[in-house]
C-alpha positions in Angstrom: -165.7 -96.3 21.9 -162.1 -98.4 22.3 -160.6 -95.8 24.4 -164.1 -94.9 26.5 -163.7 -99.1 27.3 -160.4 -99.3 28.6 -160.7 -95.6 30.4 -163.4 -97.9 32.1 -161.7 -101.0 32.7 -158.5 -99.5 33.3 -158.7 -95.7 34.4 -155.9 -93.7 33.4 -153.5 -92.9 36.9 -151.3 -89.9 37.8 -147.7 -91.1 36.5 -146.8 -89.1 39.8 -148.1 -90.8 42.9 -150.2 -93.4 40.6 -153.8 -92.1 42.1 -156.8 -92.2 39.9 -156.8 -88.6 37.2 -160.0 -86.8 37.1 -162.2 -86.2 33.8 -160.0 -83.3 33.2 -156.3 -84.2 34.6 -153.8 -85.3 32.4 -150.7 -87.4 32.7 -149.9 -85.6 36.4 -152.8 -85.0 38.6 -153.6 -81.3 40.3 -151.8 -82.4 43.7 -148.8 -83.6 42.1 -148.5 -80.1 39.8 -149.2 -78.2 42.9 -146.1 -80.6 45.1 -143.6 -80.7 42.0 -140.3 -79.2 42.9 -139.7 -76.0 40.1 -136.6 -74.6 40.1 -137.5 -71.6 38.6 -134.4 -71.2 36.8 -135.9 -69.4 33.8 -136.0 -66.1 36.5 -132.3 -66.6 37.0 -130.1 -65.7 34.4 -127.1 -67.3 36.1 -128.9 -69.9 37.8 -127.4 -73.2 38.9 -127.5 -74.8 36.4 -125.7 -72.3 34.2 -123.1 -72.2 37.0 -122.7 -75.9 36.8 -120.9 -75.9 33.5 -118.5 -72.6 34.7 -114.5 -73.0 34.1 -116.2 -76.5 31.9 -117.4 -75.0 28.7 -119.2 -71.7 27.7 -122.6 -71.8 27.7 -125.4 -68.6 25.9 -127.5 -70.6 28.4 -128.9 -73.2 31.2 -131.5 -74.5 32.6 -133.6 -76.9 34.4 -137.5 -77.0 34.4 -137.5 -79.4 38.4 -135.7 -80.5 41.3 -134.8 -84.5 41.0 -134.8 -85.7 44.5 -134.8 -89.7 45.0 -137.8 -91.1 46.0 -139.7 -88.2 45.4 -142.1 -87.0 42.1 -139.9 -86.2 39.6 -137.8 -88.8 40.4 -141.0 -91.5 39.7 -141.7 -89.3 36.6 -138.4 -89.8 35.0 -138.2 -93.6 36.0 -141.3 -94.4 34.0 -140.3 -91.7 30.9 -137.0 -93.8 30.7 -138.2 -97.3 31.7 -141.2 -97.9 31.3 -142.6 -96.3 28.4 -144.2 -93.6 29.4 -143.4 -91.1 26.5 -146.7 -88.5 27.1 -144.8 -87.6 30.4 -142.0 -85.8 28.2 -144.7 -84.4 26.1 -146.5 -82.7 29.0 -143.1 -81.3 30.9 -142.2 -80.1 27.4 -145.8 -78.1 27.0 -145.0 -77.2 30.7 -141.7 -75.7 30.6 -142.0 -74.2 27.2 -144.5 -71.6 28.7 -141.7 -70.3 31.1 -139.1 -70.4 28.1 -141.2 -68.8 25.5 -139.7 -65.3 26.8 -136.4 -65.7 27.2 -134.4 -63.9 25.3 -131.5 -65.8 25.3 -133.3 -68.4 23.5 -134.7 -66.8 20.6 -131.8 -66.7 18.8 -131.4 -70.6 18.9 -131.8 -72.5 15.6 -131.6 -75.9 16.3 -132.8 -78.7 19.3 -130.4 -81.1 19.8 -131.3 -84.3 22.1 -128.1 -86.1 24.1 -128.2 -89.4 21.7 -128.5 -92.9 22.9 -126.3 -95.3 21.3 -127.7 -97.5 18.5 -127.9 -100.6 20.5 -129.4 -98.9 23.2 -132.1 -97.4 21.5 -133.1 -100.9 20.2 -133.1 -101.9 23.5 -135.3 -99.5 25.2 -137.2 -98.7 21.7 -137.4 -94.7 22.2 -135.4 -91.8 23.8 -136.5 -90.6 26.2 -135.6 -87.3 25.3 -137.8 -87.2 22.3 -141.0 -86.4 23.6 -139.4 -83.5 25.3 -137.5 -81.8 22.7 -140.2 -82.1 20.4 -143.0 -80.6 22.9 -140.2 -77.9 23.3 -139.5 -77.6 18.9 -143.3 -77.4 19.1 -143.8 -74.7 21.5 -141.1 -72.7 20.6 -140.8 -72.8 17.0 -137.9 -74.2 16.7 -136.7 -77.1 14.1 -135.5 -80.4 15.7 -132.4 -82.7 14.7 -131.6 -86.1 16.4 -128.9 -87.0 13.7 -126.4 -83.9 13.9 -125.2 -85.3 17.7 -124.6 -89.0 17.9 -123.3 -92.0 20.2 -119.8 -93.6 19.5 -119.6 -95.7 22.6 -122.4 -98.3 24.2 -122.5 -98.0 28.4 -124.2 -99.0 31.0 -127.3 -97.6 32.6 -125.6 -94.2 33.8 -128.1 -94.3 36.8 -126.5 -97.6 37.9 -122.9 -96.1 38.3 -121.3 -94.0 41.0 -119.9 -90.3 40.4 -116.3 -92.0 39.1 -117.9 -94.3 37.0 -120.3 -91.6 35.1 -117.8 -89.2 34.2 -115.0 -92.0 33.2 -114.3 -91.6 29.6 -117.4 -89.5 28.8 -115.6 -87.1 26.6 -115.2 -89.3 24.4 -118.2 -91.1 24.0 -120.3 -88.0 21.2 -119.1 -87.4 17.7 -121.1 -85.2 15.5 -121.5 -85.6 11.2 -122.0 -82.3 10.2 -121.4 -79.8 7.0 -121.4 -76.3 6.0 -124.9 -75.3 6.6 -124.3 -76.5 10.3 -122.0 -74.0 10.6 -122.3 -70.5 12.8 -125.4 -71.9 14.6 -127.0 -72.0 18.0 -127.5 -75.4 19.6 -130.4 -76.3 22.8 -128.9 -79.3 23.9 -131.7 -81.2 25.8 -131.8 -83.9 28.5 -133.5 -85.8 30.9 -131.3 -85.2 34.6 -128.5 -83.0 35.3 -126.3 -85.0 37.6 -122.5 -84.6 37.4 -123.2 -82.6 34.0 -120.5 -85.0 32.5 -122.6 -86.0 29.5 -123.8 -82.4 28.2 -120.3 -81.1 28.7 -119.1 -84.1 26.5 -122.3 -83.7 24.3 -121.4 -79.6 24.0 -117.5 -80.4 23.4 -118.7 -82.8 20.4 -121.3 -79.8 19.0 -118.6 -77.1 19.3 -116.0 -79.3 16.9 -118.4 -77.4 14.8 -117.3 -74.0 12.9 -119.2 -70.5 15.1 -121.3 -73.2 17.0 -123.2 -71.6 20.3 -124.3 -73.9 23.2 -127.5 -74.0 25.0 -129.2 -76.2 27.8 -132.3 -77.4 28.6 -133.3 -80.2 31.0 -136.5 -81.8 32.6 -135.2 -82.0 35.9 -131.7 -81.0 37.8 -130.4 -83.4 40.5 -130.5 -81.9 44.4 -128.9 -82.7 47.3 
């Protein structure tokens, strides 16, 4: 009855372009899904997102489920994932991109999700990760356990969003420790994110998870940044 009132008073909107959703849209409305950017990385087993990280670190695998361009969907998707609250957005691209991933057979052998970390103080701050709602849509779908205390956040910074190229990679490799024992040894780690910018912070992330003994990288992002 609660929820039938405020669906009155205040119908649900697409979190893509904000227009009213119909009985059976959620989250993203039909025209948005149909106008999102894929990348279709999932068909391209050296993709560019894999190529990002080549002559950087050695990755089983990479991907990214969209195209980030500013002012466009995905880029008014992520803002209100990682500003504004909007938590069921990670959920659905999770759900989404889990149905292109459930195949891949570079996947199935990975044991463990692994979200890039916020730093303590910013987590208080903001409340959430906004990688949460992601990586456990994905754990969900693919059946496969989540950890958000293996990787954490040495170093507070700045809204990344809010610096130029220089000041996002500046001192990043330092910035992710891991607390780990023996039963974290010889596994395979899906590292996942929000953005693929510079791919400063998942190489630092992936440098910080491979201080561990027979430890094998993998990425997986919501969206990849485009020129």
């Amino acid at each position: 009855m609660v929820k039938y009132l405020l669906n009155l008073f205040f119908p649900p909107v697409c979190s893509g372009c904000n227009s009213f959703l119909l009985t059976n849209e959620k989250v993203i409305c039909t025209l948005c899904r149909h106008h999102i950017p894929l990348t279709n990385h999932h068909l391209i087993p050296e993709n560019e997102a894999f190529k990002k990280f080549y002559g950087r670190i050695h990755l089983e695998y990479a991907s990214a489920f969209l195209y980030f361009h500013k002012k466009g969907i995905v880029q008014e998707l992520i803002h209100k994932l990682k500003y504004k609250g909007h938590e069921e957005i990670g959920t659905i691209l999770g759900n989404w991109y889990a149905e292109d991933l459930k195949e891949n057979m570079a996947l199935k052998t990975a044991d463990i999700i692994i979200p890039v970390p916020l730093h303590k103080k910013k987590f208080k701050e903001r409340g959430y990760n906004q990688v949460t709602s992601f990586g456990l849509a994905l754990s969900d779908e693919l059946r496969i356990p989540y950890n958000d205390s293996l990787l954490f956040r040495t170093v507070y910074s700045k809204t990344q969003s809010k610096k130029n190229l220089l000041g996002r990679t500046e001192g990043i490799e330092t910035v992710f420790d891991v607390s780990f024992n023996e039963k974290d040894h010889n596994k395979h780690y899906l590292l996942v994110d929000d953005v693929i910018t510079t791919g400063a912070t998942l190489e630092a992330c992936s440098r910080a998870l491979l201080k561990i003994p027979g430890a094998r990288i993998s990425i997986v992002c919501m969206a990849m940044a485009q020129s």
